[in-house]
NULUM-224239 format. One line per 4 residues: number of its first residue (from 1); for each residue x, y, z of N, C-alpha, C. Coordinates in steps of 0.001 Angstrom, whole numbers. Each point is the difference from the previous one (the first is absolute). Layout:
<pts>
NUM	X Y Z X Y Z X Y Z  ...
</pts>
This chain:
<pts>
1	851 -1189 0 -851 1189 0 880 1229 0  -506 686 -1042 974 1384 111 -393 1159 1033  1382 607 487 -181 969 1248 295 1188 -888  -459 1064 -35 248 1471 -359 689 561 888
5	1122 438 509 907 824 968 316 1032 -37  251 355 1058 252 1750 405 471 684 -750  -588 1368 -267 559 914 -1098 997 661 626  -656 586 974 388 1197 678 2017 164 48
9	752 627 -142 1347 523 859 1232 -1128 -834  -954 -993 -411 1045 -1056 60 108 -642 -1457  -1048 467 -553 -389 -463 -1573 -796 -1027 -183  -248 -569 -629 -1121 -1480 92 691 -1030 -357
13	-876 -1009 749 895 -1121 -107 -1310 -836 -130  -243 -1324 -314 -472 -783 -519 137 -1409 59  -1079 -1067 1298 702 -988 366 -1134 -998 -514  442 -1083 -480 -1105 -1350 -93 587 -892 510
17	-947 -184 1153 409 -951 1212 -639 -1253 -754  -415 -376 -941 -351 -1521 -1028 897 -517 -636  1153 1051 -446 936 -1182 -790 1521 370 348  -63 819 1507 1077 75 198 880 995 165
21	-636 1179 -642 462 1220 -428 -332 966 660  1177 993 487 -157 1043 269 908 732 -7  -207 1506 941 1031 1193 -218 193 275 -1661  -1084 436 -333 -256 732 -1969 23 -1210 -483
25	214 -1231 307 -676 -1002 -815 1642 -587 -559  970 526 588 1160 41 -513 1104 -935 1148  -575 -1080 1123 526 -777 592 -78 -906 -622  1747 -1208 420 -782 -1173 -1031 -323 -1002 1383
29	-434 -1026 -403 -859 -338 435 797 -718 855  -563 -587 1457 814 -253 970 -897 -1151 728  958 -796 481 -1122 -1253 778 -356 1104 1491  -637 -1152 504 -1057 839 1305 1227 -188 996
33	-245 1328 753 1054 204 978 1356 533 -204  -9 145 -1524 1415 634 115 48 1779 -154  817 676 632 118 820 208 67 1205 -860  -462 895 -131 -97 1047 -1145 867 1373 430
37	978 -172 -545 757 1623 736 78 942 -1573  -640 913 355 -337 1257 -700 1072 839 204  1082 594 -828 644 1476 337 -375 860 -1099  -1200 1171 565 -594 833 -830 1325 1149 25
41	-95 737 -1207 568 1371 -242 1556 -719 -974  60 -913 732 1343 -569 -973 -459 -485 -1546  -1487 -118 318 -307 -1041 -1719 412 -1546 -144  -85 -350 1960 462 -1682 -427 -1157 -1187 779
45	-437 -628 -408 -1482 -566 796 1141 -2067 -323  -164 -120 1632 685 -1475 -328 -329 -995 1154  -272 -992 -208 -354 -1033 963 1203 -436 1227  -4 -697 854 1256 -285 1253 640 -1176 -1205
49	-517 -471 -140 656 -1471 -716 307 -67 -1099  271 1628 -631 463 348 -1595 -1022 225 -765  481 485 -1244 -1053 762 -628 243 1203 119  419 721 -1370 -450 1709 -13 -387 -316 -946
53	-1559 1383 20 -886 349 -1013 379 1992 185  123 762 -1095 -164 1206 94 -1420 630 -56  -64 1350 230 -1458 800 -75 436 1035 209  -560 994 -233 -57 1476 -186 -132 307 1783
57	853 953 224 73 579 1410 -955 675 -155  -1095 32 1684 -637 1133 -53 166 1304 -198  -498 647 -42 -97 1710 491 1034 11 1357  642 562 239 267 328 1779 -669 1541 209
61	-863 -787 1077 -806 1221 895 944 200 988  -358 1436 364 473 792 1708 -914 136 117  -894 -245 1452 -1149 604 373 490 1193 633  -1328 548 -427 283 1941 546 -714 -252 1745
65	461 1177 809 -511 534 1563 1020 -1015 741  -230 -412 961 716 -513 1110 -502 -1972 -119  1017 -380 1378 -106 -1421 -200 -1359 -610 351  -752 569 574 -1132 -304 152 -1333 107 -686
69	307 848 -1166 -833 749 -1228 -687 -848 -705  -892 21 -224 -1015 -1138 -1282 714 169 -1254  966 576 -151 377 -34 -1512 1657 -659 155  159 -543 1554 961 -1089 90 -47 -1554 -415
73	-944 -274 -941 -288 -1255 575 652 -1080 -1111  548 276 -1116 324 -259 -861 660 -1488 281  1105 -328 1104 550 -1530 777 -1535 -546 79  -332 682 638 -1407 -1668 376 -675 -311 -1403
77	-261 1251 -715 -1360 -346 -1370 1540 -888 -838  831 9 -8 1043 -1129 -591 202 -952 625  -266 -642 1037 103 -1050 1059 -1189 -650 -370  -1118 812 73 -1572 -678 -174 -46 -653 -1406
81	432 572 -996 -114 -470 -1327 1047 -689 -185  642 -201 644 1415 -1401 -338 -1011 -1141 1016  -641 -353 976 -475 -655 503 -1221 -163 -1153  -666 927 -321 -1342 -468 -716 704 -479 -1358
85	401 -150 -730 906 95 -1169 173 -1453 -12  507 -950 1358 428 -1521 -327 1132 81 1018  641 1485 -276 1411 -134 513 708 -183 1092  -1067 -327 1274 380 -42 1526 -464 -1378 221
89	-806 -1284 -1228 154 -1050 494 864 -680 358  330 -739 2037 274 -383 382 1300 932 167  -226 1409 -419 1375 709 1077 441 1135 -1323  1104 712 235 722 812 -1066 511 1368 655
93	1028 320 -639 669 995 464 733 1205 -1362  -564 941 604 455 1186 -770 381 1426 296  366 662 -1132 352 1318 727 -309 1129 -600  -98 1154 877 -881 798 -555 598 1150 -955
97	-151 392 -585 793 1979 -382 759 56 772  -628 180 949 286 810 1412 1453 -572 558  -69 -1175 -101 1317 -1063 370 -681 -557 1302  -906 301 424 -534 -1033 955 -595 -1433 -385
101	779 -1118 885 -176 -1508 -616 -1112 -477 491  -1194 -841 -443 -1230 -693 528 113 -1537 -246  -338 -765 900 -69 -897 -219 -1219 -476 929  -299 -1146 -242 -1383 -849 430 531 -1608 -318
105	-3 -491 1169 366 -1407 12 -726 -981 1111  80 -1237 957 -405 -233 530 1113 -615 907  61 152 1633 697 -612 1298 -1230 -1157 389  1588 -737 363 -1142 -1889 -278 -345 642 2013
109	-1156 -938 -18 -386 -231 1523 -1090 -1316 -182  862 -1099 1166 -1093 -645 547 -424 -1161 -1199  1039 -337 -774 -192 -454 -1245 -793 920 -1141  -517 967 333 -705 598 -1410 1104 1632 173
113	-905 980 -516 869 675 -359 -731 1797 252  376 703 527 -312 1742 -88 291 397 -779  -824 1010 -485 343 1096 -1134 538 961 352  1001 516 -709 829 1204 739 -118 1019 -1258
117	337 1358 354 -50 1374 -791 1347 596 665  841 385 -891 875 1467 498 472 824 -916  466 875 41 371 1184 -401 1083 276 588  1371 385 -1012 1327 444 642 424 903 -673
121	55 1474 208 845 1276 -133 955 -737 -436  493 1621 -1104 992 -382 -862 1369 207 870  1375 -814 -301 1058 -295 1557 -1 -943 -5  1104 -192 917 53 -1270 488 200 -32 1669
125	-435 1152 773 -475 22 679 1551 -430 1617  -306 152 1081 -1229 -767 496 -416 1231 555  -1931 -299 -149 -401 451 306 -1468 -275 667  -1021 993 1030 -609 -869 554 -1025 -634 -497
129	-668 -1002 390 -1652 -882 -699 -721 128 1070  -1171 277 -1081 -1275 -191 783 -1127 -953 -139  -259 -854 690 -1326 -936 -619 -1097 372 314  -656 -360 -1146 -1460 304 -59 -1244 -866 416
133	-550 -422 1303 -784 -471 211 -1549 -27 -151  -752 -722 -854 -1704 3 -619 -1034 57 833  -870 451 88 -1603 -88 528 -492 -1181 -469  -1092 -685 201 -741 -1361 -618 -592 511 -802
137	-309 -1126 -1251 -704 859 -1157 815 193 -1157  1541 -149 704 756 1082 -1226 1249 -1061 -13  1006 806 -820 1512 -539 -661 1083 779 404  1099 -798 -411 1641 684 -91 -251 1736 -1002
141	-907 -718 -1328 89 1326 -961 -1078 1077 422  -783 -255 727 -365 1197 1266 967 1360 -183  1088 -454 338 872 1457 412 1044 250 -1112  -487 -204 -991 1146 -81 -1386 280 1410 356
145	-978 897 -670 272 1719 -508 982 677 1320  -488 -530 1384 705 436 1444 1664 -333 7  -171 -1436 -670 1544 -641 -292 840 860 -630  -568 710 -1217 1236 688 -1194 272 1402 1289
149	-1201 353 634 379 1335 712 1006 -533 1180  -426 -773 728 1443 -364 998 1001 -225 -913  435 -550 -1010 1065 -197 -463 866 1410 -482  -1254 914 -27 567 1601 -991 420 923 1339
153	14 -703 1393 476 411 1036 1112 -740 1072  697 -888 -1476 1176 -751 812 -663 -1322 595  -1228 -688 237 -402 -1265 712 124 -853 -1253  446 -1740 78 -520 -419 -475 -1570 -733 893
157	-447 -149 -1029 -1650 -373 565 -275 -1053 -546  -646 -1021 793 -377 -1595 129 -1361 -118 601  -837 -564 -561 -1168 -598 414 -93 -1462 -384  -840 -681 545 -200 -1332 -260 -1732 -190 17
161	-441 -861 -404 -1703 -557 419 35 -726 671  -414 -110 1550 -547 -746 887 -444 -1122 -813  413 -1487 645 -585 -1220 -332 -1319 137 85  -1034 -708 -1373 -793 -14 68 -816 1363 -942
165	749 1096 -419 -15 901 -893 1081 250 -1059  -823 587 -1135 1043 -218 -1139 115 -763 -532  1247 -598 -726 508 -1239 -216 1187 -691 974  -713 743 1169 1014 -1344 872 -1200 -921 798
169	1140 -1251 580 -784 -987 271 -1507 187 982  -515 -572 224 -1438 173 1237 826 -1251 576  -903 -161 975 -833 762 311 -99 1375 642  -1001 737 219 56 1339 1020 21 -360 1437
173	841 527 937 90 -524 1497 -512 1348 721  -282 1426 -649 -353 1251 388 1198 -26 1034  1234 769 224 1349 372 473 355 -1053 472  -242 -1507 81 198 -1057 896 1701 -141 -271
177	166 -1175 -220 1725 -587 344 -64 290 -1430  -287 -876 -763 594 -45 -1814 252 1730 -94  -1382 595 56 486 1607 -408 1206 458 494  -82 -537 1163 1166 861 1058 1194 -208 -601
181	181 -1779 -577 1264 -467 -598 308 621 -1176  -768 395 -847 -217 752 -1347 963 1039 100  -817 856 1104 694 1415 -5 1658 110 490  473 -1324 1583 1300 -60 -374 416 -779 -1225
185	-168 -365 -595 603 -878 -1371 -38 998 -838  -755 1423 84 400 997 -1330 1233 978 1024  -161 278 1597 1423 448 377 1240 -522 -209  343 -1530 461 1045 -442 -456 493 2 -1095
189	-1059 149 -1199 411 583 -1754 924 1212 640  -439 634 -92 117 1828 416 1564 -206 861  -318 -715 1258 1455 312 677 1193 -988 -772  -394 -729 -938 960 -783 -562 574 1085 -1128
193	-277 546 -624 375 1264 -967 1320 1343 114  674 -118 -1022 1189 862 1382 -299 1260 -941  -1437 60 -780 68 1054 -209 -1369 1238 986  188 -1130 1158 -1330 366 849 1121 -53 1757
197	-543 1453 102 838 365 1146 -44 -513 1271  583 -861 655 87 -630 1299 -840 1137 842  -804 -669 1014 -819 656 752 -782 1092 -511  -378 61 -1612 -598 1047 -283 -1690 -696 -859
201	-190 -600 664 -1620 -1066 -412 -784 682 728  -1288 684 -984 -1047 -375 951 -1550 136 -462  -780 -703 403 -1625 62 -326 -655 698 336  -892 -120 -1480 -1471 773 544 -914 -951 -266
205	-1016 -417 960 -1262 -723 -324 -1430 823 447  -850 -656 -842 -1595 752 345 -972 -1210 128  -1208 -73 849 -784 -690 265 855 -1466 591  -1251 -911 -384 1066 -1080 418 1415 -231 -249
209	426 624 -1242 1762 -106 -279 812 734 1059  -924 591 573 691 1506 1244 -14 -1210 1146  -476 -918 208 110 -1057 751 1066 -1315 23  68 -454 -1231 1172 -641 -783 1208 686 595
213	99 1464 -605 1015 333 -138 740 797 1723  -717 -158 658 206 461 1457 236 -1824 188  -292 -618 296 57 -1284 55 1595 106 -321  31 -553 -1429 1928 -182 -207 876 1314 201
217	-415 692 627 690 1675 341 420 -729 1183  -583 -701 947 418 -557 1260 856 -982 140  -96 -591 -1135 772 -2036 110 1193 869 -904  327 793 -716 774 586 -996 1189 1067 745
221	1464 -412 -417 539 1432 554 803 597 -1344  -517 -197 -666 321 652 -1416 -971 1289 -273  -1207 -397 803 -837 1391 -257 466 1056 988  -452 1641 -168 347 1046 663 -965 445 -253
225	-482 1047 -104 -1543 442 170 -774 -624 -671  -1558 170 530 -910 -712 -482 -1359 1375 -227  -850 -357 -902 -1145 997 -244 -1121 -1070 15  -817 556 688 -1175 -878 223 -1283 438 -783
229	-860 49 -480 -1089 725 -207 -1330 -815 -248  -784 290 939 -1659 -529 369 -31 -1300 210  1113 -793 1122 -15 -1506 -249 -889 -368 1506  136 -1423 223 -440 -335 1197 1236 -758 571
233	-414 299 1610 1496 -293 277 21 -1097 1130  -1005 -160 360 -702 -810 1079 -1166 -562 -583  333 -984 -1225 -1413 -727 -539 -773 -553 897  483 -670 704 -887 -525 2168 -869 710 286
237	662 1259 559 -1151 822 505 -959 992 -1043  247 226 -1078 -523 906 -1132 -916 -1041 -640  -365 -1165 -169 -1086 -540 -773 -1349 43 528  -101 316 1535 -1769 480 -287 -145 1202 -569
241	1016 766 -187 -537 1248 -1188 45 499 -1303  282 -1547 -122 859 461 -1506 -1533 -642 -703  54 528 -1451 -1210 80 -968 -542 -1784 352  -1422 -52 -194 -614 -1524 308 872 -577 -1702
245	-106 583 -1064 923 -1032 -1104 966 -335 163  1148 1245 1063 1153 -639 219 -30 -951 846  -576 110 951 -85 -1223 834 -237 -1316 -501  -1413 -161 -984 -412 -1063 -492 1579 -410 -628
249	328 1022 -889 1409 -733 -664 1442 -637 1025  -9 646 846 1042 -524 1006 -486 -1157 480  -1437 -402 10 -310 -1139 782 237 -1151 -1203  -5 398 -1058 119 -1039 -1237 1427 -639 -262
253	1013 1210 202 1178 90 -211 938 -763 874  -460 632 1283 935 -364 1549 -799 -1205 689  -1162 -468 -496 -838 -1383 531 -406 388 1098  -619 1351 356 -1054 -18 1116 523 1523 815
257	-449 301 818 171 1507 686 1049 18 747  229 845 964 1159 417 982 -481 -1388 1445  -1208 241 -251 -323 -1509 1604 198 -903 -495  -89 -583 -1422 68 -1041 -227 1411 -414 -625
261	492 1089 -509 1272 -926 -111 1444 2236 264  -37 -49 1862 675 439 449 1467 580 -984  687 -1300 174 1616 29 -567 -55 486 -1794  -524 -348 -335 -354 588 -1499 -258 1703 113
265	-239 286 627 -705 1132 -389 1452 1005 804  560 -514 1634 476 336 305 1419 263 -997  247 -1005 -638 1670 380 -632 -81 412 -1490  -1467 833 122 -327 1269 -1021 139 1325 459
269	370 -130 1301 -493 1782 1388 1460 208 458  736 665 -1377 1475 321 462 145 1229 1565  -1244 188 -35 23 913 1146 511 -426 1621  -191 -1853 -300 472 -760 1264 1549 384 -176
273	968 -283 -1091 1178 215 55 464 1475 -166  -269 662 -54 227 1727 -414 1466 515 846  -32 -839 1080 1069 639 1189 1752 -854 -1188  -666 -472 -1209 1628 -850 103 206 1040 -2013
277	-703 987 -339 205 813 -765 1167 787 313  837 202 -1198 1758 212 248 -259 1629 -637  -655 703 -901 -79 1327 -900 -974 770 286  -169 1176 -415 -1260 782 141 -1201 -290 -848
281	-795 319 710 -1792 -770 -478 -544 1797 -579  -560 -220 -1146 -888 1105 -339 -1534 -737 13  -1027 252 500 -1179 -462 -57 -978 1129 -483  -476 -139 -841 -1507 687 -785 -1160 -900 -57
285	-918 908 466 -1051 -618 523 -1112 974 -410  -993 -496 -631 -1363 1036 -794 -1128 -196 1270  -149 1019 292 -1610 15 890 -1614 -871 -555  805 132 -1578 -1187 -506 -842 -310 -998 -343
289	1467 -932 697 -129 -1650 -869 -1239 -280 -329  -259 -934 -327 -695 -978 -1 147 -1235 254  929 -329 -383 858 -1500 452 660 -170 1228  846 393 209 508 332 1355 -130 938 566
293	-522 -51 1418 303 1208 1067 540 258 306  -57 1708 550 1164 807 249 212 -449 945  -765 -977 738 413 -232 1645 1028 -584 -272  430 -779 -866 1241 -1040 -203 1281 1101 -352
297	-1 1085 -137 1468 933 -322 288 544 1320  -1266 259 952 400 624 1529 617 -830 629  -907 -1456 -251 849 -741 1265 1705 -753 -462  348 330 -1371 1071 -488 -448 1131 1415 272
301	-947 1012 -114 1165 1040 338 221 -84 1732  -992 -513 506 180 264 1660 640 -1241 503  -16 -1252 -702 1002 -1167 233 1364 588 13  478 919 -1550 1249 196 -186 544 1558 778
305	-920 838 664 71 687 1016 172 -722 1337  -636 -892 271 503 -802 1149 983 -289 194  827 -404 -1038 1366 -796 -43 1498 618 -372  -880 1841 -207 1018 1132 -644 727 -155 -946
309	-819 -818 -748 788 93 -1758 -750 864 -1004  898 540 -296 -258 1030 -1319 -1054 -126 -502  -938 975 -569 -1295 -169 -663 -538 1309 -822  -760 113 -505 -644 1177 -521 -1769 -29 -102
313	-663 133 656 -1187 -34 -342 -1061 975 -865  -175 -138 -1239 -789 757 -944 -1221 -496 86  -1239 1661 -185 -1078 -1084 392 -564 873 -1257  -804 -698 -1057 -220 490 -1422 -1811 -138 252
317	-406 738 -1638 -1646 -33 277 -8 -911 -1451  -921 -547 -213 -819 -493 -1641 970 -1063 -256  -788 -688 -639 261 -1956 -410 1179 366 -1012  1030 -445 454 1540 -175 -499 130 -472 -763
321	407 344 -1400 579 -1342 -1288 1260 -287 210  417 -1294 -440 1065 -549 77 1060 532 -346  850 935 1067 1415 397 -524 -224 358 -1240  -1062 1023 -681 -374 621 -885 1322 1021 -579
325	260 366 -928 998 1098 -405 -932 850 -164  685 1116 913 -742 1442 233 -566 369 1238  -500 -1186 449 -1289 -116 1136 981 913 1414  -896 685 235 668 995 1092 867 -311 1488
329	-652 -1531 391 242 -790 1008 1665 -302 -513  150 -792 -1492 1291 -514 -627 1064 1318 392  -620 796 -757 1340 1573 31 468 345 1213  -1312 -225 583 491 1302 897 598 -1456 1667
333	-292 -790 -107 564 -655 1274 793 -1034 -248  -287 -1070 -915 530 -1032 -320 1593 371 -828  176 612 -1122 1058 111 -662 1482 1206 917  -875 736 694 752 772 1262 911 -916 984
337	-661 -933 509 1 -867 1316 914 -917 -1104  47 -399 -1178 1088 -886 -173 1072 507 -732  -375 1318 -47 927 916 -1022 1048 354 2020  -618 -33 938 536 429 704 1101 -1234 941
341	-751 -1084 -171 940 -1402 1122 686 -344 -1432  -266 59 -1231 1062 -894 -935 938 778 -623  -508 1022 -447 1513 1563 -461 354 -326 -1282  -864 -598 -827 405 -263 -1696 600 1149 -599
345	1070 2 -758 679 961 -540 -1310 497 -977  -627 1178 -640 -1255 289 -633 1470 711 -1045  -522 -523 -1011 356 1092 -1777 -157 977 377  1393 1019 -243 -489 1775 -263 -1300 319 -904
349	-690 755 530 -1263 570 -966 -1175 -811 138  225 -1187 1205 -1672 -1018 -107 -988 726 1345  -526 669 420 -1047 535 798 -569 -1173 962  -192 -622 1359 -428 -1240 -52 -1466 146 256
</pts>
C-alpha cells in the first residue's frame, strides 16, 4: 500500500511499505530487520550490510526564531518520514544537516527486547544525557521534536517505550520490575558511552513513567537529578482515588487491589524508598490532574523534606501534555533544573 509523505522542510519522500520500498522509492530492497542508515545532505542513502543507492539531497532548511519556535521542527518532520517511508524497520540510524546523529534501535530485556530513541549533538562530546521517561498510552517517539531541542543545547537525549508499549515487548507491568529494568538497561547504554559524561545522567518522567523513573533513580547511581511530573508515588495509598477505569485497569493488570495483593502494589510506591535517592528531585504537579492526585506530589515532597534531600516543588494549573515542546511547564522548570545539575556546554547563539 502506498504512503504519501511529508512535504513540509524536508522535501517529499515516498514509501511503499508492499514491496519493500522506501525513502523516494530509491532504497533497494532489504530483508526484514536490517538496518537502514540514511546520511541526508551528503546525497548518499545505504543499508548497514552494504549497498549504496544515490538521490538528490534535500533542500537544507534553517528554521527561523529560537530553539523552541514552530518553525524548528524540520529533525523530527525528517525522523517521522524516514520511519513512515519503511526506513526505521526494525531500527536505523542517521544524520541530520544539522550534524546531529539519530538512531532508533532496540536493548534486549528479559528475552524480548525495548525500543530505544536518541539523539546526539554534533561532537564527540562527553557530554551530559538525559532520558526520557513515557506516560501510558504513549511511546519512545513521544518526545522526538523535545529530543532535537535537548540536543541543540549540548544533551544527548534517550527515550525508550516502557514494556508493553510501542514496539517493545509486553507485557505492561504499569512501573512494576520489567519497567523498572527497562529504564536501567537504557542507563547502562548511556553510562557505557565515553561520549556521555560520567555522573552527568539524568531523567525526566510523567505519569506513570514519573514512577518508573523515580523507581530506577533509587536502585541507580548513574542518575543525578531527576524531574518528575504528575506521577503517583505511593500507588498503596493513592488507589481509592485514582479514576474508577484506572483502577478497574490496575486490577486487570496487577491481579487484584492493594488488600488483595499488598506486595504488588507496594514495590510500585517508590515513596517507601525515597530516603535512599542520591540527586536533586524536581516534582511538578497540576492541581488539575485527572489521573493522579496532587495529594501524591505533597506527600513525596514531604517524604524527601523529611529526610533533607534536595527537592523543588512546582505546583502547575491545567491537564499537562507530555513533555510537549513549548508547553510552559517544559521551559520554564524542567529544561532550567537540568540545564542547572547537568551544565551541557549550549552552542554560541542557541537561546534555551
Amino acid at each position: 500500500m502506498g504512503v504519501s509523505l511529508l512535504k513540509e522542510n524536508v522535501g517529499v519522500l515516498r514509501g511503499d511499505a508492499g514491496n519493500g520500498r522506501g525513502c523516494a522509492g530509491k532504497c533497494r530492497k532489504r530483508a526484514p530487520g536490517e538496518l537502514a542508515v540514511m546520511r541526508e545532505y551528503g546525497g548518499e542513502m545505504r543499508a548497514a550490510r552494504g549497498g549504496v543507492s544515490k538521490y538528490s539531497p534535500y533542500r537544507r532548511f534553517r528554521p527561523a526564531g529560537g530553539l523552541w519556535s514552530a518553525g524548528g521542527l524540520w529533525p523530527a518532520n525528517l525522523l517521522l518520514a524516514l520511519a513512515l517511508a519503511g526506513c526505521g524497520q526494525g531500527g536505523y540510524e542517521t544524520q541530520t544537516p544539522g550534524g546531529d546523529r539519530v538512531k532508533e534501535w532496540f536493548l534486549p530485556l528479559d528475552g524480548g527486547r525495548i525500543e530505544a530513541l536518541a539523539v546526539w549533538p554534533p561532537g564527540n562530546g562527553p557530554r551530559p544525557a538525559l532520558l526520557l521517561i513515557h506516560a501510558g498510552k504513549s511511546r519512545a517517539q513521544r518526545f522526538r521534536r523535545t529530543m532535537f531541542r535537548l540536543a541543540g543545547m549540548g544533551f544527548t537525549a534517550m527515550s525508550i517505550s516502557l514494556p508493553g508499549f510501542g514496539d517493545s515487548t509486553g507485557p505492561e507491568d504499569f512501573a512494576g520490575p520489567r519497567s523498572v529494568r527497562a529504564v536501567l538497561e537504557a542507563v547502562k547504554y548511556l553510562a557505557s558511552r565515553q561520549d556521555v559524561r560520567t555522573g552527568g545522567i539524568g531523567i525526566y518522567g510523567i505519569g506513570q513513567g514519573a514512577t518508573a523513573a523515580l523507581l530506577a533513580a533509587i536502585r541507580s547511581r548513574n542518575f543525578h537529578p531527576a524531574a518528575l511530573e504528575n506521577g503517583v508515588y505511593g500507588l498503596d495509598k493513592a488507589y481509592p482515588k485514582l479514576p474508577p477505569a484506572l483502577r478497574e485497569r490496575l486490577r486487570s493488570l496487577l491481579g487484584g487491589s492493594p488488600r488483595e495483593k499488598p506486595g504488588t502494589y507496594r514495590v510500585r510506591s517508590p515513596i517507601h524508598e525515597a530516603g535512599n535517592l542520591r540527586g536533586p528531585v524536581l516534582i511538578i504537579h497540576s492541581k488539575d490532574s485527572k489521573r493522579f492526585p496532587f495529594s501524591e506530589a505533597i506527600r513525596l515532597a514531604g517524604a524527601l523534606e523529611k529526610r533533607g534531600l534536595p527537592h523543588r516543588f512546582v505546583t502547575t494549573r491545567g491537564r499537562l501534555r507530555e513533555f510537549r515542546p513549548g508547553h510552559p511547564s517544559i521551559r520554564r522548570w524542567v529544561v532550567p533544573f537540568m540545564l542547572k545539575h547537568l551544565r551541557p556546554k549550549i552552542p554560541k547563539g542557541v537561546r534555551p
